[in-house]
N, C-alpha and C positions, 0 to 999 in steps of 0.2 A: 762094401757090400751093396751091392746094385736091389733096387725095388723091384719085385716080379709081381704081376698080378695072380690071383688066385687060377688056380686051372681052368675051372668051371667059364670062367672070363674068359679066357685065352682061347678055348676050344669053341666057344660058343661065338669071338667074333671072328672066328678063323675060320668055319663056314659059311658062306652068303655070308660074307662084311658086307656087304653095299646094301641088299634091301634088308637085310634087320638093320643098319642106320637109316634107311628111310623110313623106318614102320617105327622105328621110334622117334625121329625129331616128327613125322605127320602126328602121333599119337601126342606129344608134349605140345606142339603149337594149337591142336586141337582143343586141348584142357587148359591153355592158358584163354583162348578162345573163350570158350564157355563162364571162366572164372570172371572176364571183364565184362562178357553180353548181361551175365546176372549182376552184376554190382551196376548198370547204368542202363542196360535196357536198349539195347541199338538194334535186334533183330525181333520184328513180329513175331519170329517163331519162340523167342527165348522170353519175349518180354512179359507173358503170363507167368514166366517161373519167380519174374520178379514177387518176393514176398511180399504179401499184403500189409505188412507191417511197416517196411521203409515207404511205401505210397502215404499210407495215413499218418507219419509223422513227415513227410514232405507237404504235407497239403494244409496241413497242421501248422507246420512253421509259417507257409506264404499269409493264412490265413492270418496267423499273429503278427505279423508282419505288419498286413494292410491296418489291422485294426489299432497299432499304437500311431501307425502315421495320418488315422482320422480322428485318434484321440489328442495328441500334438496339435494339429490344426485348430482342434475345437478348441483348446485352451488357449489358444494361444490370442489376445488380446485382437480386436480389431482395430487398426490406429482412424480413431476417427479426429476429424478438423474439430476445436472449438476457438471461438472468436474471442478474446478476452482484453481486461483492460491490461495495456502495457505502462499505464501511471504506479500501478500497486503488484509491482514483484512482490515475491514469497519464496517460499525456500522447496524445492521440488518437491512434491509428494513421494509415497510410495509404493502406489500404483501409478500407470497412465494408461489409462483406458483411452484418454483423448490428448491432443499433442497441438499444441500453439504456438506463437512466437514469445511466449514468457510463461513461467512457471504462476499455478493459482495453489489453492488449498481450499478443498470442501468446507465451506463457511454458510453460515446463516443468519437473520435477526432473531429469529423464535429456536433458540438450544434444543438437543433433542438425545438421544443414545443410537442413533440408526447411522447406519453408514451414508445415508443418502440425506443430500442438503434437501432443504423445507423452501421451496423456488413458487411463490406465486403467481405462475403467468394460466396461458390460454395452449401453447405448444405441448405438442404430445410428441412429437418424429424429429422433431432437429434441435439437439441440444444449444441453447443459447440462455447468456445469465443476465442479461440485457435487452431492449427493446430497440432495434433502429427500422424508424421509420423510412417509406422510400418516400424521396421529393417529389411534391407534388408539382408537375410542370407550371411552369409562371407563363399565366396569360400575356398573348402579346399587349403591347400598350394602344390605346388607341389614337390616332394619326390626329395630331395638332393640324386646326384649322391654318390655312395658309395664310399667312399675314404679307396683302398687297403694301410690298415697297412703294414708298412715294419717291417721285423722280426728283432730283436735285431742284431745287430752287432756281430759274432761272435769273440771271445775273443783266439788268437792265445794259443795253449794250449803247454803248452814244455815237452816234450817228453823224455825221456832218453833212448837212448839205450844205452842195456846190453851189457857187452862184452861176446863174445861167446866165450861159452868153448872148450877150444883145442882138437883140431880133435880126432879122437883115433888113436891109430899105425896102420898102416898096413903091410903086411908081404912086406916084404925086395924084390922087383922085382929080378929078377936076370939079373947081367951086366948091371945095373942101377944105375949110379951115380951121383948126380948132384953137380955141382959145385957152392959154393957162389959166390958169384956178388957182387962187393963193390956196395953201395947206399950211395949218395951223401945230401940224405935227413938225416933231424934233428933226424930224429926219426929211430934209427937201427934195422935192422931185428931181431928179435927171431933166437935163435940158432936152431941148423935144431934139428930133431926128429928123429931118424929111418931114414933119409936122405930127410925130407921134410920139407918147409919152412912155418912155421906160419905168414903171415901179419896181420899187428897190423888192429887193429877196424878202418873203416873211418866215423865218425859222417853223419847221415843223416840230410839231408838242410830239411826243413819243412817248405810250404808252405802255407801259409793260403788260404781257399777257396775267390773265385771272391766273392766280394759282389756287389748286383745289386744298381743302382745309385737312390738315396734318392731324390726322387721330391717333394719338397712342395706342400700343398694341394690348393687347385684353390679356392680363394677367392671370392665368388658371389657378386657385386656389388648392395647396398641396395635400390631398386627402389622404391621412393614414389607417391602412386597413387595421380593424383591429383583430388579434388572431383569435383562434376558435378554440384552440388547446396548448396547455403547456406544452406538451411535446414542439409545435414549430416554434417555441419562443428557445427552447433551450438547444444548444448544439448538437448535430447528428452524433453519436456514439459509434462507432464500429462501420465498416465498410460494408459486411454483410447484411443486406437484409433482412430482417426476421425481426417474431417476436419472443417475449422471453419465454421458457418452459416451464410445464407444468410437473412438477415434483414434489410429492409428499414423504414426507420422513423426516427429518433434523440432525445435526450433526453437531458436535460440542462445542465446536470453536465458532467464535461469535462474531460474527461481522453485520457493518450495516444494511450493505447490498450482495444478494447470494454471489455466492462463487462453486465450482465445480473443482476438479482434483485433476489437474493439466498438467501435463509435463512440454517443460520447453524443447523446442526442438528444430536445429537449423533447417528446415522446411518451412514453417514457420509462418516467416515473412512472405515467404516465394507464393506460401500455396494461401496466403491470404489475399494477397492481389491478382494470384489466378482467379481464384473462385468471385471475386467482386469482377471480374471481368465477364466471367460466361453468365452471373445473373444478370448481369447489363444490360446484354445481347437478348437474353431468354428475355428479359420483361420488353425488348423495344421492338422483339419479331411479335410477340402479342398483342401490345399494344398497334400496331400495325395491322392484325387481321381481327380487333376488336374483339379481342376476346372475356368473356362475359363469366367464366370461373362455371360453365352447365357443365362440365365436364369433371370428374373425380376418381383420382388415383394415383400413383408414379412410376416413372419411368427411370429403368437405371439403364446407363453407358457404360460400357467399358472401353478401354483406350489406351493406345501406348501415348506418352508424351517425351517425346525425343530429348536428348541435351541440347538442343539448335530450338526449340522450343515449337518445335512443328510435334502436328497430330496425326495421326497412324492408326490402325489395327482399332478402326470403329465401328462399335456392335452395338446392338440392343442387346440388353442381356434379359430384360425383365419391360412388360410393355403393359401397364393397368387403364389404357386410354386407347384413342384412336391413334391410325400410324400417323395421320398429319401432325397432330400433337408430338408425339415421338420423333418425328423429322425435325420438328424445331427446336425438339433437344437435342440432338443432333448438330445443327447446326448452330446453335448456340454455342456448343463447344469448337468446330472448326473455323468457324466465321473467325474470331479474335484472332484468330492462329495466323504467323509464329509469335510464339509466347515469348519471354524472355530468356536469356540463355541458363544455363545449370550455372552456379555461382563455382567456383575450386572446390570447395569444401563440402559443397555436395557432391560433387562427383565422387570425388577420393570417400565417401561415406558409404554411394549407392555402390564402387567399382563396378558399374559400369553406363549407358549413355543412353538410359530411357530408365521410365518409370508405369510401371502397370497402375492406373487411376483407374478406382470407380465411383462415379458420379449420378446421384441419386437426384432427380425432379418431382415435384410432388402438386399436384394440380390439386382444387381445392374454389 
């Protein structure tokens, strides 16, 4: 038994078959038309039908969106540098707010219940648990008077004189005769000549020249400074500069000299001989244009810092001075450049061949 369509069917496409197939597939792509302009909004004309409903939970989502990935960021730790001793490892903390080349533990002399160590210094902006002083430049020495070498001794030199050869004759004066003279001395005259008397050689006395009087040279008495403060008698601490910070609070575990809550971190090392590198630079362009601290504020950098240890993508990000001040952080940071290279294991850490640094200067 074969399928028959109902009549109704048959008689309806068996008149105008072709535009009632066109006036239905225009009417079906039409409606499919309209089913997708409302579900995404592609034409001006359809896009008010879109309901007011999926708009305000689209704008809804974008908005919740943005506001966990500013809420993410604010939590999320700022790894800052601190300097610490690497004689007195500890066992990592469990925060790291701040990141070294060895693990510390929030420590104090005076016990307390607060999360925060009890740090007696004078800093308030750069954490440091320690005080390193910077050297103070060593005067040059003063130029020792010259001490006039005296010339060698001279050495009496002996001399010979020659006996000189007898006269020659001369003609016979006339009514000129002289008479010998007995001589009492050892040594007898030469018989005469033509009637003239030869005297023997007398050796000459040879004198050696004055020599001038040999002074010994003046021996300076070795004057020891004596120092002004503990600090230059005992060993510099730490590379970085600063002094120690000021924080109140206490924390339980007791130590003799404060300590902060650091986590180690193979950066470390790297970014500890960076940053004693760009202070270097910063204190020797000031010292250079005499600068006298009448100026108060800070300046932060931003910067890429390459794996090849070159510097890149340098900004002001934040400028509380003047710009000359500001150019010489600036240049503080590229002057040293290139830096040392990425170790392996930092690389493989960062996956991939630069590092976003920002570096904060603080006038004073």
């Amino acid at each position: 038994m074969f399928f028959q369509w109902p009549r109704m069917f048959s008689d309806w496409f068996s008149e105008r078959a072709v535009p009632k197939a066109a006036t239905l597939s225009f009417l079906f792509h039409l409606a499919l038309f309209l089913i997708i302009d409302l579900m995404i909004g592609v034409t001006p004309l359809f896009r008010s039908v879109t309901p007011s409903v999926m708009v305000e939970l689209r704008e809804e989502a974008k908005a919740r969106a943005e506001a966990a990935a500013a809420e993410a960021e604010r939590q999320q730790p700022a790894l800052v540098f601190v300097e610490v001793d690497p004689t007195k490892p500890s066992e990592p903390p469990p925060e790291k707010p701040f990141y070294s080349s060895a693990n510390t533990r929030a420590a104090n002399p005076e016990v307390g219940n607060t999360t925060t160590p009890n740090i007696a210094g004078r800093e308030d902006s750069i954490p440091k648990t320690f005080d390193t002083l910077r050297p103070t430049p060593e005067a040059a020495p003063k130029p020792e008077p010259a001490v006039q070498e005296t010339p060698p001794e001279a050495q009496p030199t002996q001399q010979v004189q020659e006996q000189p050869k007898p006269a020659e004759p001369l003609p016979k004066p006339a009514e000129t005769r002289v008479e010998p003279t007995p001589q009492t001395k050892p040594e007898e005259l030469k018989p005469a000549v033509d009637g003239l008397v030869v005297a023997p050689a007398i050796p000459e006395k040879i004198i050696p020249p004055a020599q001038p009087p040999i002074t010994p040279p003046a021996v300076r008495p070795q004057t020891r400074t004596r120092p002004r403060k503990l600090a230059e008698v005992a060993p510099d601490r730490g590379m970085v500069i600063g002094e120690k910070m000021k924080s109140t609070g206490g924390v339980r575990r007791f130590e003799i000299e404060p300590s902060l809550d650091v986590k180690e971190s193979p950066f470390g090392d790297y970014d500890r001989a960076f940053i004693a590198a760009v202070q270097n630079r910063w204190h020797q362009l000031l010292d250079e244009r005499d600068y006298v601290g009448n100026r108060r504020g800070k300046v932060v950098i931003e910067f890429r810092l390459n794996m090849d240890g070159r510097v890149t993508a340098t900004k002001v990000a934040q400028n509380d001075v003047s710009d000359t001040l500001a150019w010489l952080c600036q240049r503080a940071i590229e002057d040293p450049a290139p830096y040392g290279r990425f170790p392996s294991d930092l690389r493989r850490l960062l996956q991939k061949d630069y590092r976003e640094v920002r570096f904060t200067f603080h006038y004073r």
